[in-house]
C-alpha positions in Angstrom: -27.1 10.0 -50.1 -28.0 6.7 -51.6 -30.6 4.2 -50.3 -27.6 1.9 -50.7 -25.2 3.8 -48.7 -27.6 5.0 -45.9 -28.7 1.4 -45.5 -25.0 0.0 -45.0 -24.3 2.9 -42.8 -27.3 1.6 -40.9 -26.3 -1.7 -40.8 -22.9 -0.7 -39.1 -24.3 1.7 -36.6 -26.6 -1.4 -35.7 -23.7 -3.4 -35.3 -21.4 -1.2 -33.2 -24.0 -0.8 -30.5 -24.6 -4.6 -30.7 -20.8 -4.8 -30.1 -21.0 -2.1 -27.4 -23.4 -3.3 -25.8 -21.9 -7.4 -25.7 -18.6 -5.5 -25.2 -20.1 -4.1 -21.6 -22.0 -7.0 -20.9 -18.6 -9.1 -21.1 -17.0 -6.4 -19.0 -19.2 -6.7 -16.2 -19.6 -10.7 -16.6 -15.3 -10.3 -15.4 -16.2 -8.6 -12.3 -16.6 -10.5 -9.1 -17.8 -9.6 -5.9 -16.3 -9.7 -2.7 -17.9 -9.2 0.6 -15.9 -8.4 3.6 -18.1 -8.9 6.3 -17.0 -8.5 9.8 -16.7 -6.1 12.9 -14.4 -3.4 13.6 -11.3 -4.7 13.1 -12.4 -4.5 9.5 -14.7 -1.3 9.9 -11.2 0.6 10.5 -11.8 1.6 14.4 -10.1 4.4 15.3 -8.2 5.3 12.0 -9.2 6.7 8.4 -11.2 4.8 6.5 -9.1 4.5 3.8 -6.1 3.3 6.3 -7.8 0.6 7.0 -7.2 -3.3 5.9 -10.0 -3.3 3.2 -9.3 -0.5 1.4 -5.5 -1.3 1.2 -7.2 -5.1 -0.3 -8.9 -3.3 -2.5 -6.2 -0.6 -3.6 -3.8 -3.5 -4.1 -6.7 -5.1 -7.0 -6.5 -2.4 -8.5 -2.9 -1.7 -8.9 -3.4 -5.3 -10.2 -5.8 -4.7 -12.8 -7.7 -7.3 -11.4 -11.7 -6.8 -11.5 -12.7 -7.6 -8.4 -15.9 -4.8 -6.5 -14.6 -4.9 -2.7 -17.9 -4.2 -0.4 -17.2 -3.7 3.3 -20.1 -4.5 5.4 -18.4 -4.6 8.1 -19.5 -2.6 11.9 -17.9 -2.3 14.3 -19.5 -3.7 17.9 -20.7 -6.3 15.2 -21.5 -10.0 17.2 -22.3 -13.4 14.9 -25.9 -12.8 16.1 -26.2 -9.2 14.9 -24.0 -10.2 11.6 -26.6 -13.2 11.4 -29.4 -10.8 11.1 -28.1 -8.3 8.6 -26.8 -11.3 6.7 -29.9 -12.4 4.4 -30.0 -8.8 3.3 -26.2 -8.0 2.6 -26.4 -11.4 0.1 -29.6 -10.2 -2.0 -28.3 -6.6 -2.7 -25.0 -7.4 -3.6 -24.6 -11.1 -4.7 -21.1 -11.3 -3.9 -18.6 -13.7 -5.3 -16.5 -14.4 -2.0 -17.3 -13.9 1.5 -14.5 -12.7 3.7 -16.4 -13.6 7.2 -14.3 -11.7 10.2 -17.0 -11.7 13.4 -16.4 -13.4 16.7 -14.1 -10.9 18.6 -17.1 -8.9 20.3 -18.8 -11.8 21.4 -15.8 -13.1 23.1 -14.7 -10.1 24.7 -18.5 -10.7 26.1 -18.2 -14.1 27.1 -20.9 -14.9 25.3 -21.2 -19.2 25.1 -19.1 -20.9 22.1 -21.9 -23.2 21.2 -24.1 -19.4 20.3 -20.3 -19.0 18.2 -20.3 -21.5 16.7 -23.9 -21.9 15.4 -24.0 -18.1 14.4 -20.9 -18.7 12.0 -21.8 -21.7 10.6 -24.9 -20.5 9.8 -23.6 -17.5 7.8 -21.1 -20.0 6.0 -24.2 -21.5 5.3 -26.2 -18.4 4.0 -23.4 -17.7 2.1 -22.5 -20.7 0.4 -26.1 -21.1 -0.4 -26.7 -17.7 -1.8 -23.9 -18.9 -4.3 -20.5 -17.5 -2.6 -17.0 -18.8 -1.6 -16.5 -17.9 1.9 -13.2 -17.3 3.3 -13.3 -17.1 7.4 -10.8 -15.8 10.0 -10.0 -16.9 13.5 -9.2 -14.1 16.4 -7.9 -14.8 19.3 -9.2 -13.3 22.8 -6.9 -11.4 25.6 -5.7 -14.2 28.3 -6.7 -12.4 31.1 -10.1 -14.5 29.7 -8.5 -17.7 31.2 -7.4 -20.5 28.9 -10.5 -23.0 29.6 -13.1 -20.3 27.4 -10.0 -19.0 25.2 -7.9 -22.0 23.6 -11.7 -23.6 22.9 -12.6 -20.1 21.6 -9.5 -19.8 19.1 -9.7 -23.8 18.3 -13.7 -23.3 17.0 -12.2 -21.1 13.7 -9.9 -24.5 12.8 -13.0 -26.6 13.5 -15.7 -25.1 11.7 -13.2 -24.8 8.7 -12.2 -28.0 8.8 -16.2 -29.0 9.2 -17.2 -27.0 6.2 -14.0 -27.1 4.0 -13.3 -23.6 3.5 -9.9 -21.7 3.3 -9.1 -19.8 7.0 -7.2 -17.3 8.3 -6.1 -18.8 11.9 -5.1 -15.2 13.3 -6.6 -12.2 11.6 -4.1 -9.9 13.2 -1.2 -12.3 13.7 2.0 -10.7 14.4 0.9 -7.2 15.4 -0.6 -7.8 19.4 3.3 -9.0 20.1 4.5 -5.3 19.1 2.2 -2.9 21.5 3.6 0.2 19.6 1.5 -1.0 16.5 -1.9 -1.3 18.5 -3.9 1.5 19.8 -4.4 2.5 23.1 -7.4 0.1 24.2 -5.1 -3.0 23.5 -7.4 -4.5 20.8 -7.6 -2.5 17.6 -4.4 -2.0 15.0 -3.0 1.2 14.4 -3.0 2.2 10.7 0.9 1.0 10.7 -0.3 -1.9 11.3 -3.5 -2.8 8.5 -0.8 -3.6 5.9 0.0 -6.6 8.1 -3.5 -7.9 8.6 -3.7 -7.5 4.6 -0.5 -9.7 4.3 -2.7 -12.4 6.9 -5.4 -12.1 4.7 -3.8 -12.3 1.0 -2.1 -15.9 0.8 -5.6 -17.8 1.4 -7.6 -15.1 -0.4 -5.5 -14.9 -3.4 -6.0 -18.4 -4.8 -9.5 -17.9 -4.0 -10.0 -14.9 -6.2 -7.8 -16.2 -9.2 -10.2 -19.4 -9.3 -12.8 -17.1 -9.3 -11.4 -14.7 -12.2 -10.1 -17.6 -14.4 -13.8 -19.0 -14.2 
């Protein structure tokens, strides 16, 4: 083989890893990252895993094509003080794009005070917006049998802190389904799995724009 030939040959092997490897670098420069970070409402309590809201969210990118990593940190028995802690830690090893942030329920089933609520949450909109990522939050409501002076202030602080840090919200996480007791479970809190499609239908009209700002950017 000629010195010539060998050389060119050279040259376009060169070439075709430097177009690999921009090729790959593009391909993962597409991807964003989205955080669902909540309690177990979105840990799937009580049902598969993969019946659960998040993994239909993230079966339904897929389908599509679009190429967004869903991470679910959420646990379940999760409070805003205990999702406050793990918080820092959740945004370094993942850097996440968008911040689905579902916690609240557990510490009003506890009474705990609003103000606590409300300062927990704002600090993780906080964390998260500074760390670099949209943050999407959801409202839940509390049982009545709480009496309506802790929860109409309870579900009103989701609207306010919104409204205070102008970000999207999802007023009622699981709107629709605690009106049909066939589709919750037997405790009177969690969905079934006939009902996560639901909570996914909730979730997708504010989170959609969200993620096609995101993608087109």
């Amino acid at each position: 083989m000629s010195d010539t030939i060998s050389s060119q040959i050279t040259r376009l092997l060169v070439y075709f890893i430097l177009f690999t490897a921009s090729s790959m670098a593009f391909s993962l420069d597409e991807d964003i990252t989205l955080l669902v970070y909540g309690d177990s409402l979105s840990a799937a309590y009580g049902i598969e895993e993969e019946q659960g809201w998040v993994t239909l969210l993230s079966q339904k990118l897929e389908d599509e094509r679009l190429s967004v990593i869903v991470v679910n940190g959420s646990v379940s028995g999760e409070t805003t003080t205990g999702g406050l802690v793990r918080l820092p830690a959740m945004l370094e090893n993942y850097s996440p794009d968008l911040v689905i942030l579902e916690l609240g329920g557990n510490d009003g089933l506890r009474g705990l005070p609003l103000e606590l609520l409300k300062q927990n949450l704002e600090e993780m909109i906080d964390l998260s917006t500074e760390s670099g990522a949209e943050v999407l939050l959801t409202g839940i409501q509390i049982p009545p049998n709480y009496g309506p002076r802790y929860t109409l202030p309870f579900f009103r602080l989701y609207a306010e802190l919104a409204n205070k840090k102008v970000i999207p919200l999802v007023p009622f996480l699981i709107d629709r389904i605690p009106q049909q007791p066939e589709l919750m479970q037997s405790d009177g809190i969690h969905p079934k799995a006939e009902a996560q499609f639901m909570i996914l239908e909730n979730v997708w009209p504010e989170l959609e724009p969200m993620l096609e700002d995101l993608l087109r950017n």
